[in-house]
C-alpha positions in Angstrom: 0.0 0.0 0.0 2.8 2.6 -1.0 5.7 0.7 0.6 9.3 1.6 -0.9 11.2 -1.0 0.9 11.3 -3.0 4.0 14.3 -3.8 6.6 14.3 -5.6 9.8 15.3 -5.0 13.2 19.2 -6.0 12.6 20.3 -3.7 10.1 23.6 -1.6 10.4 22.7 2.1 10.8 25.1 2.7 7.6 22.8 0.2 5.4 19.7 1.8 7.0 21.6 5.2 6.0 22.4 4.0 2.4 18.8 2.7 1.8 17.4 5.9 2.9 19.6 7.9 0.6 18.5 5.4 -2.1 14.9 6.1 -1.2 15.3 10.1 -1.4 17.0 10.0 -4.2 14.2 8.4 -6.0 11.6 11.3 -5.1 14.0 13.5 -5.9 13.9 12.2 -9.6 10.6 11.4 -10.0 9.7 15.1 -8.8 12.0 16.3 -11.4 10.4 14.0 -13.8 7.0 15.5 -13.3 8.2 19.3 -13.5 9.5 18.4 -17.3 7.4 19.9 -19.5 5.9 17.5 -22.2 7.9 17.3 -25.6 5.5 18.8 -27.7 6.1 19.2 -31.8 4.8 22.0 -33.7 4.3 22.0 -37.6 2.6 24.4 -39.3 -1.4 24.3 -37.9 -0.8 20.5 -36.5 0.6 20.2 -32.8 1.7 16.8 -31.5 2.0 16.4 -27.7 4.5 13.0 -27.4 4.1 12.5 -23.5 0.0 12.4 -24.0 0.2 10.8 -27.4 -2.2 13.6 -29.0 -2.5 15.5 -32.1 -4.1 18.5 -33.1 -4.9 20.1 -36.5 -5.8 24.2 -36.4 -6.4 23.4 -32.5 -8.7 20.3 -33.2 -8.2 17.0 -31.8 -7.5 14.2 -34.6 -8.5 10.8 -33.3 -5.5 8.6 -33.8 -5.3 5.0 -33.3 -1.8 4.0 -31.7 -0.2 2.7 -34.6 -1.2 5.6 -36.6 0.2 7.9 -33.8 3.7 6.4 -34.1 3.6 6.2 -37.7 3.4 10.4 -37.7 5.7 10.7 -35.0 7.9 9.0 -37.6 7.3 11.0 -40.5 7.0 14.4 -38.5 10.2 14.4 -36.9 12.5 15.5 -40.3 9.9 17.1 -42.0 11.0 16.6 -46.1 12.7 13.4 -45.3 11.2 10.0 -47.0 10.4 7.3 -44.3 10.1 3.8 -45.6 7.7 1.5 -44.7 10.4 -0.4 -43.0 11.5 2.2 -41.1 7.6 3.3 -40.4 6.9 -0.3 -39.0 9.8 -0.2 -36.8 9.3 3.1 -35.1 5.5 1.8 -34.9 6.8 -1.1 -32.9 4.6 -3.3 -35.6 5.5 -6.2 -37.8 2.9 -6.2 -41.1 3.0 -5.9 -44.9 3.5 -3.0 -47.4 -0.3 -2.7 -47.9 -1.2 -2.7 -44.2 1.2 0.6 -43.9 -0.7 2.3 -46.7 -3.9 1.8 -45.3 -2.8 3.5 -41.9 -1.5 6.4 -44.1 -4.6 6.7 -45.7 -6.4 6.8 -42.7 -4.7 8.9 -41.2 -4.9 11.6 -44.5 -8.8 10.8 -44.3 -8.6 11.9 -40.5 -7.0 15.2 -41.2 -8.8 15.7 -44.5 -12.6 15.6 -43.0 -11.0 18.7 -40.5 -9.6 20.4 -43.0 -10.4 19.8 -47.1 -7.0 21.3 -48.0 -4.8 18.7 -46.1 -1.7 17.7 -48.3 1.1 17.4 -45.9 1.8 13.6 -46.4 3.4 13.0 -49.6 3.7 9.4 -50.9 7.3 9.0 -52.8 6.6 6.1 -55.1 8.7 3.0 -54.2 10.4 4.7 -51.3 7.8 5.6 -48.5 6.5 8.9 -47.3 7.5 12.2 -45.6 5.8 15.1 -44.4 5.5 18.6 -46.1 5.0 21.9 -44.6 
């Protein structure tokens, strides 16, 4: 019910000392860990916050699946640089074929189209993969 650790009656004060240490310096990072502010990735009108695993297009929330998030991430990160499907599946943490990966990316242009009609920042380079355009 919240325990950090446990000792018994015969422990030398120095191990006592060293565990406590131990213990402090554990809240020490963990409250340094929750003052870091959330990586958050701006291009253009979309805003993706990678600690909450949202996206937003002119300040509207697109409904990403997981996979779909990752595969973004990926493309986002060196906007004008091709990603292949390889490399999309592996920063997605998935194992499927070519076609599945299209599919996502078409979903994923769908989701951004029906908030705004003029979407065209994912580019398809034919037999190499995709990247994102501002």
């Amino acid at each position: 019910l919240g325990a950090d650790d446990y000792v018994t009656k015969d422990m030398s004060l120095d191990h006592l000392l060293a565990r406590i240490t131990a213990l402090l310096r554990r809240a020490e990072a963990w409250a340094e860990a929750l003052q870091k502010p959330d990586e958050v990735i701006h291009r253009g009108r979309m805003t993706m916050n990678v600690d909450r695993m949202t996206v937003a297009w002119n300040d509207q929330p697109v409904d990403l699946t997981v996979t779909e998030f990752w595969m973004l991430h990926a493309i986002i990160k060196r906007p004008g640089h091709v990603k292949s499907r390889q490399q999309l599946m592996d920063e997605s943490r998935m194992v499927v074929d070519d076609s599945t990966i299209t599919s996502h990316i078409k979903r994923m242009r769908k989701k951004f189209i029906q908030l705004d009609a003029n979407f065209d920042h994912i580019d398809t380079v034919y037999g190499m993969g995709y990247r994102w355009q501002q």
